[in-house]
Backbone as XML, in Angstrom:
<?xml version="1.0"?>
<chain id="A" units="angstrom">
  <residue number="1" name="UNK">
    <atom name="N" x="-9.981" y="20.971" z="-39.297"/>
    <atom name="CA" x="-9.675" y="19.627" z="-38.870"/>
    <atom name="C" x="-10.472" y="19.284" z="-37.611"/>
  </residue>
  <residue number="2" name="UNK">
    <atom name="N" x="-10.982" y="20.322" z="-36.689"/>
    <atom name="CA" x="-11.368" y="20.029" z="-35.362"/>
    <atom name="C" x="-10.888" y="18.972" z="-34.740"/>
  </residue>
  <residue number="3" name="UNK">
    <atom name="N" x="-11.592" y="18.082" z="-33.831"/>
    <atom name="CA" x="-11.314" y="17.628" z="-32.374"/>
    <atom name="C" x="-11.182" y="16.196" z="-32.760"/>
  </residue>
  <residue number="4" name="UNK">
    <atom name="N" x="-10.559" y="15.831" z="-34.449"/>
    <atom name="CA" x="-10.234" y="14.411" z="-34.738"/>
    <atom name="C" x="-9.092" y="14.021" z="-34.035"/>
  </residue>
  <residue number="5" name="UNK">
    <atom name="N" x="-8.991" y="12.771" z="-33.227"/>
    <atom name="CA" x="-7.374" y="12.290" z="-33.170"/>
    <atom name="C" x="-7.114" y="11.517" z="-34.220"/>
  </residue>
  <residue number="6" name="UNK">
    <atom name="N" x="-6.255" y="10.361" z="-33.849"/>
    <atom name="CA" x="-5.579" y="9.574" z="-34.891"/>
    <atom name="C" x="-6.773" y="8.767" z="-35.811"/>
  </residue>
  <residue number="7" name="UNK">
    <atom name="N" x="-6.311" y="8.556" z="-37.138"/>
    <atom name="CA" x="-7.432" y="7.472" z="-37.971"/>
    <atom name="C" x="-8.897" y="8.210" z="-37.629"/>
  </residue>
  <residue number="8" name="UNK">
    <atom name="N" x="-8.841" y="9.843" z="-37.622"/>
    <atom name="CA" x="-10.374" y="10.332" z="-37.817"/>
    <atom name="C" x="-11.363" y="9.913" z="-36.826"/>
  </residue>
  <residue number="9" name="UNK">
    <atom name="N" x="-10.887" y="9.359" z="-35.614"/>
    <atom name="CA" x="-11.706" y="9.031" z="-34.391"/>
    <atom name="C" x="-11.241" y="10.350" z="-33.720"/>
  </residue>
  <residue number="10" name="UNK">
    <atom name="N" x="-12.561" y="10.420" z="-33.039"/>
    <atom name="CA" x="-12.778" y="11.306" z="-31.789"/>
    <atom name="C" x="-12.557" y="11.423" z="-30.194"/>
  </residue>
  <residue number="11" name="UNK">
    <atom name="N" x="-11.757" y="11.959" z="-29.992"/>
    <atom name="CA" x="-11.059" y="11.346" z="-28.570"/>
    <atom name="C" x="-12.168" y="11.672" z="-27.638"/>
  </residue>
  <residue number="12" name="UNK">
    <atom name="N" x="-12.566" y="10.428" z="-26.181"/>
    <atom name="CA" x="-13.146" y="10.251" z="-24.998"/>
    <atom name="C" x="-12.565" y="11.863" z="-24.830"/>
  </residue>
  <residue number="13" name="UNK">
    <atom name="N" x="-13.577" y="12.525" z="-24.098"/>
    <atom name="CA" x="-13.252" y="13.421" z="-23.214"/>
    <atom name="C" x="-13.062" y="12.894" z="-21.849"/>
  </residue>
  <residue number="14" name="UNK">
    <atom name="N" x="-12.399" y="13.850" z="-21.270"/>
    <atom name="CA" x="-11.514" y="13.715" z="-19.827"/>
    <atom name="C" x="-13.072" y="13.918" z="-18.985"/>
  </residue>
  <residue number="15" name="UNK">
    <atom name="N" x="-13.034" y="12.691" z="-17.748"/>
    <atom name="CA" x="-13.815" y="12.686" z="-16.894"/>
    <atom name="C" x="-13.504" y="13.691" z="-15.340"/>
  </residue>
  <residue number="16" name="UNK">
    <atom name="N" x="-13.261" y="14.940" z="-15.573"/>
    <atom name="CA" x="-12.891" y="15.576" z="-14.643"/>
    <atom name="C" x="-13.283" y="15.165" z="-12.811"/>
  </residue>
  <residue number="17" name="UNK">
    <atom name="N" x="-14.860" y="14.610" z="-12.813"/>
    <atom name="CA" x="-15.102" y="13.680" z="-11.906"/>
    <atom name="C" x="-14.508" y="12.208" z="-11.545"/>
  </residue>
  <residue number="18" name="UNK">
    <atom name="N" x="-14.513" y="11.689" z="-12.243"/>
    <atom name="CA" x="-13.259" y="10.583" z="-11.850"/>
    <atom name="C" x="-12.301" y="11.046" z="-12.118"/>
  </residue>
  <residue number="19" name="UNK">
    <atom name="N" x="-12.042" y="12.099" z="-12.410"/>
    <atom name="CA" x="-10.229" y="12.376" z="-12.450"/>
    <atom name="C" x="-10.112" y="12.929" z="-10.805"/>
  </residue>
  <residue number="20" name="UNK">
    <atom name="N" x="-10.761" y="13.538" z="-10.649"/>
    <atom name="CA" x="-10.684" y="14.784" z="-9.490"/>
    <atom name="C" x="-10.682" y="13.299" z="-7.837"/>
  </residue>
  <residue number="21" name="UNK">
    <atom name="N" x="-11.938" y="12.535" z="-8.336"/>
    <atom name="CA" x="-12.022" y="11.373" z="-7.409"/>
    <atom name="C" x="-11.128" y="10.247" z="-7.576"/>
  </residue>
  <residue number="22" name="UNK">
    <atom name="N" x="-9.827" y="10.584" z="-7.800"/>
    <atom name="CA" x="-8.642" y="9.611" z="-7.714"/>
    <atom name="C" x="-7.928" y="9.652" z="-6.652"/>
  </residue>
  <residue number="23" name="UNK">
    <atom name="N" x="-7.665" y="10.920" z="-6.193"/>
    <atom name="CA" x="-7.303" y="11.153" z="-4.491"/>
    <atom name="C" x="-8.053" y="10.646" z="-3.604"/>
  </residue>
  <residue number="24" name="UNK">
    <atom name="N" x="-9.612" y="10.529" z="-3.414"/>
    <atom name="CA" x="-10.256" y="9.553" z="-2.684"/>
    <atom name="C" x="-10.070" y="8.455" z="-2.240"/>
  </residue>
  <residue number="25" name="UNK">
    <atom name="N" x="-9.757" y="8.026" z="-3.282"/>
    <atom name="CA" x="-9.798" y="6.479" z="-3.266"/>
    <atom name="C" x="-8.432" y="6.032" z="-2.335"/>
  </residue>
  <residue number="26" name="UNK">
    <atom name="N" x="-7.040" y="7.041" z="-1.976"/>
    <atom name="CA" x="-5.945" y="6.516" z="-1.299"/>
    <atom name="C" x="-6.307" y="5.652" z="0.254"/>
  </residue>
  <residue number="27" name="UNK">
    <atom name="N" x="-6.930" y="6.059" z="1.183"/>
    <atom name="CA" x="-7.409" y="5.559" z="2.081"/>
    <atom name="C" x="-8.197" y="4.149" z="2.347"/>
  </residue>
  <residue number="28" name="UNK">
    <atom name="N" x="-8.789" y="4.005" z="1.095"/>
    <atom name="CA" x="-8.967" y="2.258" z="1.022"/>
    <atom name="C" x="-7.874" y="1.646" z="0.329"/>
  </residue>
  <residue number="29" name="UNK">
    <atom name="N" x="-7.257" y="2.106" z="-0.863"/>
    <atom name="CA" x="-5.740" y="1.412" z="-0.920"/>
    <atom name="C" x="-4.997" y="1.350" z="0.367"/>
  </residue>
  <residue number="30" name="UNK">
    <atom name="N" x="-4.667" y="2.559" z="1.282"/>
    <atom name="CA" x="-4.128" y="1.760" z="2.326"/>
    <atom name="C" x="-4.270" y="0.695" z="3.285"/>
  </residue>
  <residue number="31" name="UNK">
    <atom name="N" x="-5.446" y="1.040" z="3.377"/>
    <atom name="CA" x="-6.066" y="0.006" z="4.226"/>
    <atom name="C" x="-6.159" y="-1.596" z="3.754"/>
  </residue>
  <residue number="32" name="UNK">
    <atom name="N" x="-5.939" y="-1.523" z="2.273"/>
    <atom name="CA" x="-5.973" y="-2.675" z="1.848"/>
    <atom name="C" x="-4.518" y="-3.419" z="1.303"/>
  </residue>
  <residue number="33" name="UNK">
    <atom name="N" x="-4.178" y="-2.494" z="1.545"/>
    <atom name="CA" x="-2.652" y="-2.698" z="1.699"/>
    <atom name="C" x="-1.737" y="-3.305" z="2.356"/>
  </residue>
  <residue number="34" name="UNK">
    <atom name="N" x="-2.284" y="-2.147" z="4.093"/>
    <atom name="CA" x="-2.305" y="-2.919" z="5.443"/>
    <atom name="C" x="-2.465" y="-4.349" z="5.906"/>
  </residue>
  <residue number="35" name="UNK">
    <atom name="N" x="-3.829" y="-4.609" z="5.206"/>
    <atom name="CA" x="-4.568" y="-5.452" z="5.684"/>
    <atom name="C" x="-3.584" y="-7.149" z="4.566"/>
  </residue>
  <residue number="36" name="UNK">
    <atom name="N" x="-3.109" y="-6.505" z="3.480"/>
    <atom name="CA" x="-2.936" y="-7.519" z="2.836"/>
    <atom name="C" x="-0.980" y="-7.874" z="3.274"/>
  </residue>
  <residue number="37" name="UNK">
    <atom name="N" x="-0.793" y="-6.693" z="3.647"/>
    <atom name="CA" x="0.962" y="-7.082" z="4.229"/>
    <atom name="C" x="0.817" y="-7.559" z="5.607"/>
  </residue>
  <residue number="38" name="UNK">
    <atom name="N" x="-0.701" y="-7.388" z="6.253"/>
    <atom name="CA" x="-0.395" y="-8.302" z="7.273"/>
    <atom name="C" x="-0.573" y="-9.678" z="7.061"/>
  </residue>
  <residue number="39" name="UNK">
    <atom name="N" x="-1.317" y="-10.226" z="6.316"/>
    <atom name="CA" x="-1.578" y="-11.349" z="5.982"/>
    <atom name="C" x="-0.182" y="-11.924" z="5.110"/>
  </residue>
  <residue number="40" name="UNK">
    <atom name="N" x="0.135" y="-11.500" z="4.933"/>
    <atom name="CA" x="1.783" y="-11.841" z="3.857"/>
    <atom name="C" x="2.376" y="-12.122" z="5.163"/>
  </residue>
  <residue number="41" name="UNK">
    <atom name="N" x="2.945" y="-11.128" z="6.424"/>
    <atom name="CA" x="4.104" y="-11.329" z="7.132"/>
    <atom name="C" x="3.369" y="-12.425" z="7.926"/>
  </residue>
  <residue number="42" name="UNK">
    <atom name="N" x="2.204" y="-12.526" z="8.011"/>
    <atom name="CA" x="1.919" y="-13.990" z="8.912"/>
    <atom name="C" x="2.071" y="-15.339" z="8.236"/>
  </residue>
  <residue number="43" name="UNK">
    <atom name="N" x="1.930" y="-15.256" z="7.090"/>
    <atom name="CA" x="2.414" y="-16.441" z="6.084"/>
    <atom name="C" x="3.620" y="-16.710" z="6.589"/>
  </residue>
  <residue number="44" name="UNK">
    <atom name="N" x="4.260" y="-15.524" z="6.364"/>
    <atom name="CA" x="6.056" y="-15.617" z="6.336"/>
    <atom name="C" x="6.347" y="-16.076" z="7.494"/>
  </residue>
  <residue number="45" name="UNK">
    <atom name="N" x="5.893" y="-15.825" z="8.272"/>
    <atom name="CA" x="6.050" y="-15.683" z="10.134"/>
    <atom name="C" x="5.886" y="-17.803" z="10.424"/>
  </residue>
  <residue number="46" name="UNK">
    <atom name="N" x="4.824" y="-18.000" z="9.764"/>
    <atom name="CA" x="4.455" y="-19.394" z="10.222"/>
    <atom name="C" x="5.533" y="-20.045" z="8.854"/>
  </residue>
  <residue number="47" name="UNK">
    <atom name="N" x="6.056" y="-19.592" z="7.348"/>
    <atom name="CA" x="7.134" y="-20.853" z="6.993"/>
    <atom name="C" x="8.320" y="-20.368" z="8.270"/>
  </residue>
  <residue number="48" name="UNK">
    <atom name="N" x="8.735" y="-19.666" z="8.626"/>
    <atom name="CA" x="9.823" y="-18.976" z="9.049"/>
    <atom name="C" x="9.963" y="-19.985" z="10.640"/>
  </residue>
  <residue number="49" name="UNK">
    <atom name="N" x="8.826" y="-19.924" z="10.697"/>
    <atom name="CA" x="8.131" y="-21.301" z="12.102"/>
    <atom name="C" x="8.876" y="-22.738" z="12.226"/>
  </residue>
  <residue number="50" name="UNK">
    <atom name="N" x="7.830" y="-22.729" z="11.137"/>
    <atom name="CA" x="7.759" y="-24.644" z="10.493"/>
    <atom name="C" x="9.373" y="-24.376" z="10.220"/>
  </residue>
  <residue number="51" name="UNK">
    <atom name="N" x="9.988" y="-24.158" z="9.445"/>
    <atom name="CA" x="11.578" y="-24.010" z="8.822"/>
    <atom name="C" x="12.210" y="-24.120" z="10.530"/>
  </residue>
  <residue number="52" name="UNK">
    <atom name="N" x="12.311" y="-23.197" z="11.175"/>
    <atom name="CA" x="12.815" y="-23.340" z="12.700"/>
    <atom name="C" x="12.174" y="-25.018" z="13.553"/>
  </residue>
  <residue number="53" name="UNK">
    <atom name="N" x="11.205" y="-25.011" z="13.568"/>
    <atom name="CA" x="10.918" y="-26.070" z="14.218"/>
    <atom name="C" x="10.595" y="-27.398" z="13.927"/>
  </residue>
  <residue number="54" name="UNK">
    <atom name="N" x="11.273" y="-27.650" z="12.528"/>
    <atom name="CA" x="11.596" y="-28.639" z="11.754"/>
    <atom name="C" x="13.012" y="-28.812" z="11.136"/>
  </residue>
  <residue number="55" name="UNK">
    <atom name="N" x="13.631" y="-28.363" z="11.941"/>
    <atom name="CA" x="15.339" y="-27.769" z="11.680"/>
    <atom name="C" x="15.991" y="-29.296" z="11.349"/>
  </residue>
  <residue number="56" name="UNK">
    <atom name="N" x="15.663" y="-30.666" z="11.892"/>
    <atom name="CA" x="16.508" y="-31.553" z="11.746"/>
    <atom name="C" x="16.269" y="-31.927" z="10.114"/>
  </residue>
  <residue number="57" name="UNK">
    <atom name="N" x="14.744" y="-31.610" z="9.492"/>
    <atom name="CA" x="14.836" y="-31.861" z="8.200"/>
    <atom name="C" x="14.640" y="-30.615" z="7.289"/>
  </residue>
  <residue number="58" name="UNK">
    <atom name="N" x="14.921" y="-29.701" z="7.686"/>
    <atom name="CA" x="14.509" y="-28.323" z="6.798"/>
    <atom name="C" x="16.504" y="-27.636" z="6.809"/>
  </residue>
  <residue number="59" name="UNK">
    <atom name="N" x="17.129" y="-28.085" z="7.540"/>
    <atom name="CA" x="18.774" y="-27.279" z="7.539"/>
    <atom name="C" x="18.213" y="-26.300" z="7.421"/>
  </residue>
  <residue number="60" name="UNK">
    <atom name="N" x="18.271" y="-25.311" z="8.371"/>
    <atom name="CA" x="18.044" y="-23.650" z="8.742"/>
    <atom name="C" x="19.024" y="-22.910" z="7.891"/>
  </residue>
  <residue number="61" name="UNK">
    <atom name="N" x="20.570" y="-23.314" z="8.391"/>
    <atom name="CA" x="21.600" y="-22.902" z="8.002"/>
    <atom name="C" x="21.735" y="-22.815" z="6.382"/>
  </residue>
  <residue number="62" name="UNK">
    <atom name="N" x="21.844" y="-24.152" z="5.675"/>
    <atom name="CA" x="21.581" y="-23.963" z="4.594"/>
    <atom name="C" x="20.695" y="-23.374" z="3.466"/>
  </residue>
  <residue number="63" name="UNK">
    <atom name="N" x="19.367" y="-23.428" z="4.431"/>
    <atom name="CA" x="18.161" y="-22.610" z="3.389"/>
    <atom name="C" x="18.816" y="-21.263" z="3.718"/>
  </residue>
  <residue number="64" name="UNK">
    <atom name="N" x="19.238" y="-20.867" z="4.621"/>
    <atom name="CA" x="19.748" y="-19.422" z="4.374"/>
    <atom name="C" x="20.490" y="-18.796" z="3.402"/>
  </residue>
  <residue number="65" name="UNK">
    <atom name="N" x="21.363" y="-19.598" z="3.353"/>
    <atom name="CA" x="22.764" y="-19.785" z="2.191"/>
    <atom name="C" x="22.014" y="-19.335" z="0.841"/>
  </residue>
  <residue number="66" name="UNK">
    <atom name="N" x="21.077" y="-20.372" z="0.547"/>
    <atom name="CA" x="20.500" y="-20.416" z="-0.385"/>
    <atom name="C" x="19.294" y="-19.706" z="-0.671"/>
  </residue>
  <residue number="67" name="UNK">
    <atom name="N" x="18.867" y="-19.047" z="0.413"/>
    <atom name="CA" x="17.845" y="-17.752" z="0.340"/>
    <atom name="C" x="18.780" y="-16.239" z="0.155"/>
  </residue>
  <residue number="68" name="UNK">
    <atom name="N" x="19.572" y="-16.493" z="0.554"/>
    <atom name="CA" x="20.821" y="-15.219" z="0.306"/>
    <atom name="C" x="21.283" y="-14.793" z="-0.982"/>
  </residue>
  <residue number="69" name="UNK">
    <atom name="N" x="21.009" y="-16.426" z="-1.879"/>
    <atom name="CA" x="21.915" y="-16.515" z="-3.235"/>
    <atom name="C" x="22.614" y="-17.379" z="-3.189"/>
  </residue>
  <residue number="70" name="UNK">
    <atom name="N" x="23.645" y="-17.597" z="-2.035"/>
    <atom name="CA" x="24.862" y="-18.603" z="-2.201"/>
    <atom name="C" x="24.056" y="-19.602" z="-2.967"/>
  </residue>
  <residue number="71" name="UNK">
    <atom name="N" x="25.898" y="-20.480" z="-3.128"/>
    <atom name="CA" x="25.272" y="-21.842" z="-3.868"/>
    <atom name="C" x="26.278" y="-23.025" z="-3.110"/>
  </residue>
  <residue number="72" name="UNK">
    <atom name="N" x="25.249" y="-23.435" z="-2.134"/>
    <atom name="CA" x="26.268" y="-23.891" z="-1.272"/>
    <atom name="C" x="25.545" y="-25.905" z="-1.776"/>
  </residue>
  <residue number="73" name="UNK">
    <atom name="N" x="26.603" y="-26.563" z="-1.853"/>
    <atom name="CA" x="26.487" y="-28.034" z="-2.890"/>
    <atom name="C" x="26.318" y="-28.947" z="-1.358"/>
  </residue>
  <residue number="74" name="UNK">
    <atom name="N" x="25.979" y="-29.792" z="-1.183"/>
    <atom name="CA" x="26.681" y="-30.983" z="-0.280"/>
    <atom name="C" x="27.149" y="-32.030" z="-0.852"/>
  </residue>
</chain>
């Protein structure tokens, strides 16, 4: 039978070089990681802003409610 897989095709052999160079690569995932959760919490940081310093038309109190889950009606 040899080295057939399924439907008589021949399976890719394993790239032991890109297998082996998968641990490499962690250090630019972090970094890009880093780089991309800082850019997220500064998003968050400036609605979290605007929401505070637009409080007479944004209700702080209530978007909370409703960022929590509640289901608060007026």
């Amino acid at each position: 039978m040899g080295a057939e897989g399924v439907g008589g095709l021949t399976p890719l052999p394993l790239d032991e070089d890109r297998l082996s160079n998968a641990a490499d690569r962690g250090p630019a995932n972090r970094r890009l990681f880093s780089i991309m959760a800082v850019i997220g919490w500064v998003l968050m940081s400036y609605g979290v802003y605007g929401l505070i310093i637009n409080a007479a038309q944004t209700h702080p109190s209530s978007w909370l409610v409703w960022f929590l889950g509640g289901d608060r009606r007026a």
